[in-house]
DRENVO-96842 format. One record per residue (C-alpha): x, y, z. Coordinates in Angstrom, 2 decimals, always signed. Layout:
BEGIN
<rec><c1>X</c1><c2>Y</c2><c3>Z</c3></rec>
...
END
This chain:
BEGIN
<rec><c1>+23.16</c1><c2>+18.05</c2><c3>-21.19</c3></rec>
<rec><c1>+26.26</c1><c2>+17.15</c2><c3>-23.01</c3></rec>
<rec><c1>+26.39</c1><c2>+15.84</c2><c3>-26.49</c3></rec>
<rec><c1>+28.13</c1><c2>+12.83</c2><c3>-24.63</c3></rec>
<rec><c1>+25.03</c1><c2>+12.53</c2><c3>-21.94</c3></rec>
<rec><c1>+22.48</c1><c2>+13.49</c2><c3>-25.21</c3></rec>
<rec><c1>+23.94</c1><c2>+10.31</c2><c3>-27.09</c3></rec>
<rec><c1>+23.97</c1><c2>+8.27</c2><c3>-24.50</c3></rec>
<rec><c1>+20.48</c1><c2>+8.91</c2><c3>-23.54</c3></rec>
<rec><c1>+19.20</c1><c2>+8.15</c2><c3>-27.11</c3></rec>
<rec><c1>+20.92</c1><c2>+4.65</c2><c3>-27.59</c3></rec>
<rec><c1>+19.63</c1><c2>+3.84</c2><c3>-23.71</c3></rec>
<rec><c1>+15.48</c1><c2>+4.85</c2><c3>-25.18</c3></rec>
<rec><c1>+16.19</c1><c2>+3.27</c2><c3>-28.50</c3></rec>
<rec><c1>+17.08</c1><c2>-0.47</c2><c3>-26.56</c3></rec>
<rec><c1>+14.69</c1><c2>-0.33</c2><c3>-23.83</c3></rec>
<rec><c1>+11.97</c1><c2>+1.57</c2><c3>-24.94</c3></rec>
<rec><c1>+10.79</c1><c2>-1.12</c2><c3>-26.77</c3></rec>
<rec><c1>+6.79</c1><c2>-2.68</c2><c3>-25.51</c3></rec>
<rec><c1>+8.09</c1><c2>-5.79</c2><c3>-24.31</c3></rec>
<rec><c1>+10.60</c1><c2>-3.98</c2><c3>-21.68</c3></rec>
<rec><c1>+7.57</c1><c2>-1.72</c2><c3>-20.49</c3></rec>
<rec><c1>+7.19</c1><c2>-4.21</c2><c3>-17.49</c3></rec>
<rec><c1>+10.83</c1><c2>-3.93</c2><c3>-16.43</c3></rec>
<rec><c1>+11.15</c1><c2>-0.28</c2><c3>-17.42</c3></rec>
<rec><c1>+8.33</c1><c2>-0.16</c2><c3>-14.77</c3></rec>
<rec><c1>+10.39</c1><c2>-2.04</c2><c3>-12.28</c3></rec>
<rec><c1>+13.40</c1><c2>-0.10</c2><c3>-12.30</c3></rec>
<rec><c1>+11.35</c1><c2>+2.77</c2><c3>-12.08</c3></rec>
<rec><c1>+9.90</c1><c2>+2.25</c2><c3>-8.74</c3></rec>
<rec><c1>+13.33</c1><c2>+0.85</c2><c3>-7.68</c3></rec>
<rec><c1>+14.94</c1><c2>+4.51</c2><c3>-8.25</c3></rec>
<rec><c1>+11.98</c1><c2>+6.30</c2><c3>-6.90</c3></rec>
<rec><c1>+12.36</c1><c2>+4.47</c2><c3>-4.16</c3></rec>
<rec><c1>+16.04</c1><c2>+5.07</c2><c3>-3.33</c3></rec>
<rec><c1>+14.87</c1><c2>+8.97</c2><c3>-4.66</c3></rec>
<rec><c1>+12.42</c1><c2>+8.63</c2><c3>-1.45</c3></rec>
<rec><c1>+8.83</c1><c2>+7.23</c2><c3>-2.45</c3></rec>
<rec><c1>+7.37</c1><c2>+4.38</c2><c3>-1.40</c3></rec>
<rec><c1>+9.85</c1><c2>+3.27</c2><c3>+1.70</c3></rec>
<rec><c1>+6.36</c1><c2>+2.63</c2><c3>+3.73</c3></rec>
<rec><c1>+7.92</c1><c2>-0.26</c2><c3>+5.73</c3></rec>
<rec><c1>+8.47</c1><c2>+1.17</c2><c3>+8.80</c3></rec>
<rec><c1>+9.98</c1><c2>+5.02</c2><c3>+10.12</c3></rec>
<rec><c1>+13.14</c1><c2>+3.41</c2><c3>+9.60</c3></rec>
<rec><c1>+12.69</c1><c2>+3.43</c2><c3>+5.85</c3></rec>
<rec><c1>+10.71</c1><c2>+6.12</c2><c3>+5.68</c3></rec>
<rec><c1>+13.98</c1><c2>+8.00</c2><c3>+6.70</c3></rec>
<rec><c1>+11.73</c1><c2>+9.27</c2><c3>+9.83</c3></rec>
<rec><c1>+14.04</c1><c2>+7.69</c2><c3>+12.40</c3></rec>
<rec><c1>+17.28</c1><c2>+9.50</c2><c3>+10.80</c3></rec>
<rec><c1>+15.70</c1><c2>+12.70</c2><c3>+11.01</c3></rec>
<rec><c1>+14.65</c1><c2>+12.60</c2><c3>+14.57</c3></rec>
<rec><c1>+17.51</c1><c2>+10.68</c2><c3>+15.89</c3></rec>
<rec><c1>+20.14</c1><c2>+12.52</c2><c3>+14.20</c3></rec>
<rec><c1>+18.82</c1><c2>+16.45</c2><c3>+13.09</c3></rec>
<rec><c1>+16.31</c1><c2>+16.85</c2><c3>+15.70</c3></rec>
<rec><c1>+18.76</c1><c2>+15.87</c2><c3>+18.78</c3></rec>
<rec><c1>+20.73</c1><c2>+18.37</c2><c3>+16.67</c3></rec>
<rec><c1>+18.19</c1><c2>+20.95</c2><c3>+16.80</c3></rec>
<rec><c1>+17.17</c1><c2>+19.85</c2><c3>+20.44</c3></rec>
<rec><c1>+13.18</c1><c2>+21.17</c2><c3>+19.81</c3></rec>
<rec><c1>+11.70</c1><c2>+21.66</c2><c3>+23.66</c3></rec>
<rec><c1>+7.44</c1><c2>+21.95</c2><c3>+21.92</c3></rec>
<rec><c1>+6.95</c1><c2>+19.30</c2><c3>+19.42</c3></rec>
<rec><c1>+3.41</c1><c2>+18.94</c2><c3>+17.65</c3></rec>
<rec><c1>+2.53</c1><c2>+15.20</c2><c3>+16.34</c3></rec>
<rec><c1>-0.60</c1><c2>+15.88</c2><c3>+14.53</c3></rec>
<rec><c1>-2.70</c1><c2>+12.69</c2><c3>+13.03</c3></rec>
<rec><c1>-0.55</c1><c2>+11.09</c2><c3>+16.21</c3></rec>
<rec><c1>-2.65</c1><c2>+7.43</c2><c3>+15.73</c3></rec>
<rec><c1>-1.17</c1><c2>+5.34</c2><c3>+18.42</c3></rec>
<rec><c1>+1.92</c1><c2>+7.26</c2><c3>+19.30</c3></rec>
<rec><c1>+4.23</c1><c2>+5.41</c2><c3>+17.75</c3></rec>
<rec><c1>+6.25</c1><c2>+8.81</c2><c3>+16.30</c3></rec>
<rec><c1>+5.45</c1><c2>+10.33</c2><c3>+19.66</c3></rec>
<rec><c1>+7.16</c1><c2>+7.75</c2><c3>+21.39</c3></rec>
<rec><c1>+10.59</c1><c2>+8.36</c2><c3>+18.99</c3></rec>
<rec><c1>+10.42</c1><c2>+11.74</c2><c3>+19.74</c3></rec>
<rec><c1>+9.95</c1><c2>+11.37</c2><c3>+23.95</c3></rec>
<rec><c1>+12.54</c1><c2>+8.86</c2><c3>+23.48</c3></rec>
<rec><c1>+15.01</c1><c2>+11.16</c2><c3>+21.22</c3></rec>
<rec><c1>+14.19</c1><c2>+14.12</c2><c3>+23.16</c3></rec>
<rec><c1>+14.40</c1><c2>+13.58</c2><c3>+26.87</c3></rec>
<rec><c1>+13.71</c1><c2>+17.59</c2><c3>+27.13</c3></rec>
<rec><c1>+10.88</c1><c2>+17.80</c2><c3>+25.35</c3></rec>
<rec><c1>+7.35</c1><c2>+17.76</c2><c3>+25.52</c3></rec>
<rec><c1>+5.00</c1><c2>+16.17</c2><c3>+22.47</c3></rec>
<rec><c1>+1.38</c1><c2>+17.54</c2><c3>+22.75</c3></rec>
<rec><c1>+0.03</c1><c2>+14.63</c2><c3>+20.10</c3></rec>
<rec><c1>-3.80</c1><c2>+15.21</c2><c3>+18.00</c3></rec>
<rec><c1>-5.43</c1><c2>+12.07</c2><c3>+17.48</c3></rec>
<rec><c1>-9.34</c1><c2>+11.92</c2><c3>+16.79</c3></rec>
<rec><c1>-10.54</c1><c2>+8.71</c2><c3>+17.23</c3></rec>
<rec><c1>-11.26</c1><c2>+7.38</c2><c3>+20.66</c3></rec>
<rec><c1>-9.90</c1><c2>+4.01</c2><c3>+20.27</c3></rec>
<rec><c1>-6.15</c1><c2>+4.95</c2><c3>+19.37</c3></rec>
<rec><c1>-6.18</c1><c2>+7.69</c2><c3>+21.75</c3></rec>
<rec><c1>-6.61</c1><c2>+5.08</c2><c3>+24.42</c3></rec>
<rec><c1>-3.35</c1><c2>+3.86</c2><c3>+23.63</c3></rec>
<rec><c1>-1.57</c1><c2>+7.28</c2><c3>+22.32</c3></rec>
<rec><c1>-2.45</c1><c2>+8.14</c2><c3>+26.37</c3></rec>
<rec><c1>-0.46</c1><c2>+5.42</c2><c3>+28.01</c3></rec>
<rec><c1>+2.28</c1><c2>+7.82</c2><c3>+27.11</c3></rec>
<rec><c1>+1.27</c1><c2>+10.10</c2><c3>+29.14</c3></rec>
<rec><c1>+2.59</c1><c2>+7.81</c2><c3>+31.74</c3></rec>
<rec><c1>+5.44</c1><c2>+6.28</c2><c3>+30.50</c3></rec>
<rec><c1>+6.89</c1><c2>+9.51</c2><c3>+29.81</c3></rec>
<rec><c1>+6.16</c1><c2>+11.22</c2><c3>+33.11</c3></rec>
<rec><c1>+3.46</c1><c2>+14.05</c2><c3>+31.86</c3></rec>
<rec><c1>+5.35</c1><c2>+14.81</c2><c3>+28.66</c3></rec>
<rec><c1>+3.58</c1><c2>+13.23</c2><c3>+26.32</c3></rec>
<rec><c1>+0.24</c1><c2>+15.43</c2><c3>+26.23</c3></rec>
<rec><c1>-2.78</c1><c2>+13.63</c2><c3>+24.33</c3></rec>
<rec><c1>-5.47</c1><c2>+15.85</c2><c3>+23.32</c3></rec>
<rec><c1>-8.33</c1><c2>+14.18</c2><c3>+22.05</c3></rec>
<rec><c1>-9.35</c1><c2>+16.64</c2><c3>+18.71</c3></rec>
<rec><c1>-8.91</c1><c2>+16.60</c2><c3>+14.98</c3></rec>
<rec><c1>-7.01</c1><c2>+19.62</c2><c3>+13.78</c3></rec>
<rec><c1>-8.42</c1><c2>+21.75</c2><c3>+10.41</c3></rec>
<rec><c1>-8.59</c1><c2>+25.22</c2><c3>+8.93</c3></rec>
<rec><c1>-11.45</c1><c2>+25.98</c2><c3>+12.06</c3></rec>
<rec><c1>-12.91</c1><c2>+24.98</c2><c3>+14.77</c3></rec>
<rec><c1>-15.77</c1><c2>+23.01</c2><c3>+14.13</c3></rec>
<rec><c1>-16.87</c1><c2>+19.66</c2><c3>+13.84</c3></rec>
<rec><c1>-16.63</c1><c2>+17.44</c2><c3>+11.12</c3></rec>
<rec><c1>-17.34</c1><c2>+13.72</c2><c3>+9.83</c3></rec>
<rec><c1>-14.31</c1><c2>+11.23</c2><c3>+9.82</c3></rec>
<rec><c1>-13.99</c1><c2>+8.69</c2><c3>+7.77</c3></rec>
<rec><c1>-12.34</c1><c2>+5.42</c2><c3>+9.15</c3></rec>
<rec><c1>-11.38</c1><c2>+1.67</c2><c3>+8.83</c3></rec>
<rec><c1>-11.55</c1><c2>-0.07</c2><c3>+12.64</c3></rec>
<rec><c1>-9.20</c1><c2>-2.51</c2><c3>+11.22</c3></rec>
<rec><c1>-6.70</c1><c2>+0.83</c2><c3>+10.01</c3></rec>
<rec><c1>-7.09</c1><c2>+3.56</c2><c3>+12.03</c3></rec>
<rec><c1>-4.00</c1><c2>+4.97</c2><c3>+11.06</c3></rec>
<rec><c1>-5.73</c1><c2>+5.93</c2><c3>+7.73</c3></rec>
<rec><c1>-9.28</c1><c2>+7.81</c2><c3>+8.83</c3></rec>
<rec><c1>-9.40</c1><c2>+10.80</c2><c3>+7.30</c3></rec>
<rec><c1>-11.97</c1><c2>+13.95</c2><c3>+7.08</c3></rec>
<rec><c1>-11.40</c1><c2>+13.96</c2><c3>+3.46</c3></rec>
<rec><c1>-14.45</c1><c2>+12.53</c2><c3>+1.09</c3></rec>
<rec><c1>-12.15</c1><c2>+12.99</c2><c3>-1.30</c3></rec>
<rec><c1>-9.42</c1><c2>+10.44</c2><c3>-0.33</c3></rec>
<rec><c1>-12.07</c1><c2>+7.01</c2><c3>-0.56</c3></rec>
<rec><c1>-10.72</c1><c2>+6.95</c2><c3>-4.51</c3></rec>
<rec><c1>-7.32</c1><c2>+5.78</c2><c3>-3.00</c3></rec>
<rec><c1>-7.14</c1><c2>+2.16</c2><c3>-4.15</c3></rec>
<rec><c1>-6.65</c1><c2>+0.72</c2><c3>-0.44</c3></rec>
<rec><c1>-8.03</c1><c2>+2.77</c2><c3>+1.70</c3></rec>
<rec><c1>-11.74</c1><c2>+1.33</c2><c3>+3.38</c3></rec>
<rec><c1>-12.92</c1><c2>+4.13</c2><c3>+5.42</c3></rec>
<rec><c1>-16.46</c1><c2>+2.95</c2><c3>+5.47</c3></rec>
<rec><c1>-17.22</c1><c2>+4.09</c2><c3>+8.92</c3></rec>
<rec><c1>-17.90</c1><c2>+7.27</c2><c3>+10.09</c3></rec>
<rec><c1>-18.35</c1><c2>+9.23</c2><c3>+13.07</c3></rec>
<rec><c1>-18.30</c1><c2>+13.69</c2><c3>+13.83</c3></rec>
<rec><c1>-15.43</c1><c2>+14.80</c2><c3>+15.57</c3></rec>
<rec><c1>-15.01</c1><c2>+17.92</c2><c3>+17.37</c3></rec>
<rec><c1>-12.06</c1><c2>+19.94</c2><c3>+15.20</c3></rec>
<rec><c1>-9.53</c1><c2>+22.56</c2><c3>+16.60</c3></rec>
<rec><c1>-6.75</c1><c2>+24.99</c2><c3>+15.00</c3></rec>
<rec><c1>-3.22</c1><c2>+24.93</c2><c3>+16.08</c3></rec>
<rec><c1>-3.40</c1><c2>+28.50</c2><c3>+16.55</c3></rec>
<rec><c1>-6.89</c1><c2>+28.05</c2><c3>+18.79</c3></rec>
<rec><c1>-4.90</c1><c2>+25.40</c2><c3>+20.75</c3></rec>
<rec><c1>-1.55</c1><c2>+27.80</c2><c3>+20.89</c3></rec>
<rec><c1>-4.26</c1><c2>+30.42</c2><c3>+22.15</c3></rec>
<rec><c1>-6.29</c1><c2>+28.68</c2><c3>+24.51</c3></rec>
<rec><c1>-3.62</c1><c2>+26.17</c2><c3>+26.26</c3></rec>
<rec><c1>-0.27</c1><c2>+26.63</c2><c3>+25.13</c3></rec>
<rec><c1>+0.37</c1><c2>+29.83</c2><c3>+27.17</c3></rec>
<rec><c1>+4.16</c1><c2>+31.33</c2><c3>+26.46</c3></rec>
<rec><c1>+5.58</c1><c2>+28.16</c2><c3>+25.20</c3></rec>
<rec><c1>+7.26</c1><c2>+28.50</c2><c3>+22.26</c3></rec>
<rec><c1>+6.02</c1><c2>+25.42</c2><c3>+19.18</c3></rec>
<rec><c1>+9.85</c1><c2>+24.52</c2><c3>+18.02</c3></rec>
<rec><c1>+8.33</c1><c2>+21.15</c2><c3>+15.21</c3></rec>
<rec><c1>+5.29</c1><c2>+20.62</c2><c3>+13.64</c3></rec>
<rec><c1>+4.76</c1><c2>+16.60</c2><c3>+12.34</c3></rec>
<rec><c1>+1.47</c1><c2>+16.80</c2><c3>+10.31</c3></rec>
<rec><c1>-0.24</c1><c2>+12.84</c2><c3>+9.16</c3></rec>
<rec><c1>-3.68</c1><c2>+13.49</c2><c3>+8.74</c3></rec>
<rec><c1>-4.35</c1><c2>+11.26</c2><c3>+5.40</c3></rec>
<rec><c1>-5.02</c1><c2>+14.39</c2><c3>+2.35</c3></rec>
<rec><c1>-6.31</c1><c2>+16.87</c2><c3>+5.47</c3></rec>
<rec><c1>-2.50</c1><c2>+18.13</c2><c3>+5.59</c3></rec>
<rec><c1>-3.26</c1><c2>+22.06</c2><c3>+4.01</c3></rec>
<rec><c1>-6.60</c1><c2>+22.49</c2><c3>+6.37</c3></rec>
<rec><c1>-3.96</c1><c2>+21.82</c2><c3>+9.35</c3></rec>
<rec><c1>-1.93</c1><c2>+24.45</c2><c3>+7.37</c3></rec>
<rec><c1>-3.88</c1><c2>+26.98</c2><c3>+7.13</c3></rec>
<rec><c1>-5.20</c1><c2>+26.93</c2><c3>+10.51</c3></rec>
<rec><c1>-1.91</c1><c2>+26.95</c2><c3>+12.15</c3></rec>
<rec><c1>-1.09</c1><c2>+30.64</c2><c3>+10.42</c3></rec>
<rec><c1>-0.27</c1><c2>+32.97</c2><c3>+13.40</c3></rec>
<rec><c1>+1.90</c1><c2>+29.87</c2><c3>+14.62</c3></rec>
<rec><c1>+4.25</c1><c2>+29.37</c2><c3>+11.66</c3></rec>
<rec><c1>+4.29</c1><c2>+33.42</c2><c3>+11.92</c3></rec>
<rec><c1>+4.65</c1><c2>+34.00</c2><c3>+15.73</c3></rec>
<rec><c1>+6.91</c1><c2>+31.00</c2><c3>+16.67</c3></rec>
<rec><c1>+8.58</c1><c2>+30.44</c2><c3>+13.72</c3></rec>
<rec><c1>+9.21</c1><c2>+26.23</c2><c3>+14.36</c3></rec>
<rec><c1>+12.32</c1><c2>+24.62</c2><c3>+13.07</c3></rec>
<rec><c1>+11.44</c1><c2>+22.34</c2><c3>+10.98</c3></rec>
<rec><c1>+7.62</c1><c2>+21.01</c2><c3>+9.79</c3></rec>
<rec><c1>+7.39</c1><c2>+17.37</c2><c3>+8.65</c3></rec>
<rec><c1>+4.56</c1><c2>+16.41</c2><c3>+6.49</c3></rec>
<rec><c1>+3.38</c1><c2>+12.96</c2><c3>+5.32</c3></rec>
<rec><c1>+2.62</c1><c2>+13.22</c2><c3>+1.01</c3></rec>
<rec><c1>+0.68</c1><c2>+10.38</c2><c3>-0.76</c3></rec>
<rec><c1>-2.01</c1><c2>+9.52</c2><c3>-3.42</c3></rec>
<rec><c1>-4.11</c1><c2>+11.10</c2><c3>-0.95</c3></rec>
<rec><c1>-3.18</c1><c2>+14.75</c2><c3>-2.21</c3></rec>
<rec><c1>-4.03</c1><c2>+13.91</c2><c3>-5.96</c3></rec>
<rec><c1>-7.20</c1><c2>+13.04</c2><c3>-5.45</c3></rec>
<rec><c1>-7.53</c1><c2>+16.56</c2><c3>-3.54</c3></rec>
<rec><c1>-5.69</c1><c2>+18.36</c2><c3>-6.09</c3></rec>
<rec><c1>-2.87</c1><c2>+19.52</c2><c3>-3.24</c3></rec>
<rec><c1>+0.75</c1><c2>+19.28</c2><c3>-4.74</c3></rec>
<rec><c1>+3.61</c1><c2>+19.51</c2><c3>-2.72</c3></rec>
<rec><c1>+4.35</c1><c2>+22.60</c2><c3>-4.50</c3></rec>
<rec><c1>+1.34</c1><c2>+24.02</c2><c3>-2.87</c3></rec>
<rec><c1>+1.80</c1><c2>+23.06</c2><c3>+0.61</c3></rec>
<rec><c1>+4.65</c1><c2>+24.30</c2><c3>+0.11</c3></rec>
<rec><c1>+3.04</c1><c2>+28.25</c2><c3>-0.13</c3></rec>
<rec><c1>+2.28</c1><c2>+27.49</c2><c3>+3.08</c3></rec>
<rec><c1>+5.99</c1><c2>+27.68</c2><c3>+4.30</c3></rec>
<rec><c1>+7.94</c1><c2>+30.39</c2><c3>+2.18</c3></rec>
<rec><c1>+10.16</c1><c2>+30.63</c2><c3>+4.72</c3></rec>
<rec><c1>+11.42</c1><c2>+26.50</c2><c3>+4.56</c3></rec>
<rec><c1>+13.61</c1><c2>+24.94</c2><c3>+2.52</c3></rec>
<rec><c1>+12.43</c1><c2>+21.62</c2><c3>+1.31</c3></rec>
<rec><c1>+13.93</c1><c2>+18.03</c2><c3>+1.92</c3></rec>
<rec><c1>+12.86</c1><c2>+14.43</c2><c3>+1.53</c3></rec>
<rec><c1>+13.44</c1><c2>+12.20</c2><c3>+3.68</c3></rec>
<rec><c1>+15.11</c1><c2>+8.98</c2><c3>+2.51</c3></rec>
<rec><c1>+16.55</c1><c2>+5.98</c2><c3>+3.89</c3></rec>
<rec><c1>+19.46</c1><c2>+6.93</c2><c3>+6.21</c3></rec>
<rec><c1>+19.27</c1><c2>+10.51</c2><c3>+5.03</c3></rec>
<rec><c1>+17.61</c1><c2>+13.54</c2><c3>+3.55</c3></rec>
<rec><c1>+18.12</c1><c2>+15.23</c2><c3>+0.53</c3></rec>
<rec><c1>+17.16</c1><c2>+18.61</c2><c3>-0.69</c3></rec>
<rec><c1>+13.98</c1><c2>+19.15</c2><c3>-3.54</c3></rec>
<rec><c1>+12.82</c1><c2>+22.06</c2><c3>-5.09</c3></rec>
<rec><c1>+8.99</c1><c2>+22.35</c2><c3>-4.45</c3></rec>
<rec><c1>+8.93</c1><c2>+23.39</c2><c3>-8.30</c3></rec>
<rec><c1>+10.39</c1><c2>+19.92</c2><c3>-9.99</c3></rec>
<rec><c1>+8.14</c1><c2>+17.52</c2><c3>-10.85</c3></rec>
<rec><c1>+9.65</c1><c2>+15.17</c2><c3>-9.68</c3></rec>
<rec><c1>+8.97</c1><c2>+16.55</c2><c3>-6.11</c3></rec>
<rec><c1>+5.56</c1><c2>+16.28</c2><c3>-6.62</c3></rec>
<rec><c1>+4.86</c1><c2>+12.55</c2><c3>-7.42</c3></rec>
<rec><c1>+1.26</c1><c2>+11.24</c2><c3>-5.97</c3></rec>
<rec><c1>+3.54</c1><c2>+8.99</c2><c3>-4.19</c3></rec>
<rec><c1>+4.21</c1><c2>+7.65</c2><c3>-0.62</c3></rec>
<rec><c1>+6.96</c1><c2>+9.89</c2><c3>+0.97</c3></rec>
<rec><c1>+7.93</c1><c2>+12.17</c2><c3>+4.02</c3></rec>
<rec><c1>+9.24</c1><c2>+15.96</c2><c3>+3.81</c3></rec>
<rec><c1>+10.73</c1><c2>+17.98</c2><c3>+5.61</c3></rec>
<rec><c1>+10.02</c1><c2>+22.32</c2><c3>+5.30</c3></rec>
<rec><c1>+13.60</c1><c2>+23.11</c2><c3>+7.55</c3></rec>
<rec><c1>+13.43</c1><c2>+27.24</c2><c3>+8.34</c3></rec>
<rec><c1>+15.93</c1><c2>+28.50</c2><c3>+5.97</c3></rec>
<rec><c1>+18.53</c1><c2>+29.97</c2><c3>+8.56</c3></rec>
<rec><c1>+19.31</c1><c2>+26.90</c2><c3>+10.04</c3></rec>
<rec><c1>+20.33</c1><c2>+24.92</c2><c3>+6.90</c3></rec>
<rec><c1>+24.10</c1><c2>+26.44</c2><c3>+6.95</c3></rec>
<rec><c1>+24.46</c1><c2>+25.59</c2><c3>+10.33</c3></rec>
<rec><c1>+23.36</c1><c2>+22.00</c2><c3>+9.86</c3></rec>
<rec><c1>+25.81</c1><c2>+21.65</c2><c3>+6.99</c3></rec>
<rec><c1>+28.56</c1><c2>+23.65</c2><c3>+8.55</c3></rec>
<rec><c1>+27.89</c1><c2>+20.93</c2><c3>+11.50</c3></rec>
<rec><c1>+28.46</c1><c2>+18.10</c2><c3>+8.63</c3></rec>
<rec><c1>+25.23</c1><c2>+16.99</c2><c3>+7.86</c3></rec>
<rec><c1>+24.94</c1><c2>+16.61</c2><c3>+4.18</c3></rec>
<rec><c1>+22.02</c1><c2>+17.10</c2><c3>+2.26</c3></rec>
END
């Protein structure tokens, strides 16, 4: 920094840093995280979900999409709606929101294609752990109860597949072009079982969901990130996204927030096609 930015920095710690400001140190804090991308858990809207599927992904014009932890469909549904060329094979465990992720099947004229599995690091089966009331949050994690809201105190065993059993067994010559992973902590199982895929097929772009969920399992975003050495890493925010380095801390905060892995080669384009970053 300069000796300008250096002095100025010192007289801004010497006012507030006092213990009486703590509380609206603490304030501001989560006010600039949250324009920085954390904690915008409103809605996809927010969440900067809708801006990346409305504006890069009609860019990018993906034909395969993935939506894995797919709950009710509601991200299914934005991308049927988004991409009237694709087809959206959603994962969703429990019974009871599959029911409804289905009726898309329907809506959307066979190309919204439910499959009724949990998705790991092998197939298997394994114990969920789920809320009735919150479905959206089940998890297979153990790990993940520590989260302060979470109340996954039923359970039930699922039958678990691979995405690269499913490419193998059902997906025949189609080509995977996006990868949305939500599976509440489970997020590097899904990774590591989808390993010939992200070689083979090479998909655009994978979004993943990061939370307190991964600090309880000890999974940084830096380390799902060793998952994709061929991405280049962007959060999304509201109305946007904006490029991270895996490495910075400040990248990895146990906090609310959706990323984006975008393959590498298609970054120029995007920007040379004025999408700023």
């Amino acid at each position: 920094m300069s000796w300008l930015s250096n002095f100025l920095t010192r007289k801004y710690v010497k006012r507030f840093s006092r213990v009486e400001l703590q509380k609206r140190n603490h304030k501001y804090i989560l006010r600039a995280l949250s324009a920085y991308g954390y904690n915008n858990s409103e809605n996809m809207k927010s969440g900067g979900e809708t801006f990346f599927v409305e504006r890069i992904l009609t860019h990018l014009n993906p034909r395969v999409a993935f939506d894995v932890g797919a709950n009710v469909g509601n991200y299914s549904r934005m991308l049927l709606k988004a991409l009237p060329d694709a087809e959206v094979h959603a994962f969703e465990p429990l019974q009871e929101p599959f029911a409804k992720l289905s009726e898309l099947s329907v809506e959307f004229d066979g190309r919204s294609i439910p499959i009724n599995l949990g998705v790991g690091n092998r197939v298997q089966d394994l114990e969920i752990h789920y809320n009735p009331e919150a479905s959206s949050h089940a998890s297979f994690s153990t790990e993940v109860a520590a989260v302060p809201y979470l109340a996954n105190e039923n359970t039930r065993t699922i039958p678990v597949t691979t995405l690269d059993s499913y490419c193998n067994d059902r997906l025949g010559k189609a080509k995977v072009d996006f990868i949305k992973i939500d599976t509440e902590g489970f997020e590097a199982e899904v990774l590591q079982g989808a390993k010939q895929l992200l070689e083979n097929h090479r998909p655009m772009a994978v979004q993943i969901e990061f939370n307190w969920h991964h600090m309880f399992r000890s999974h940084s975003l830096y380390y799902l990130a060793s998952f994709l050495p061929e991405y280049e890493v962007f959060q999304l925010i509201p109305g946007g996204m904006s490029r991270r380095d895996a490495k910075d801390p400040l990248s990895n905060l146990f906090m609310f927030s959706n990323f984006v892995f975008l393959r590498k080669d298609l970054v120029q384009p995007l920007e040379q096609a004025g999408f700023r970053f």
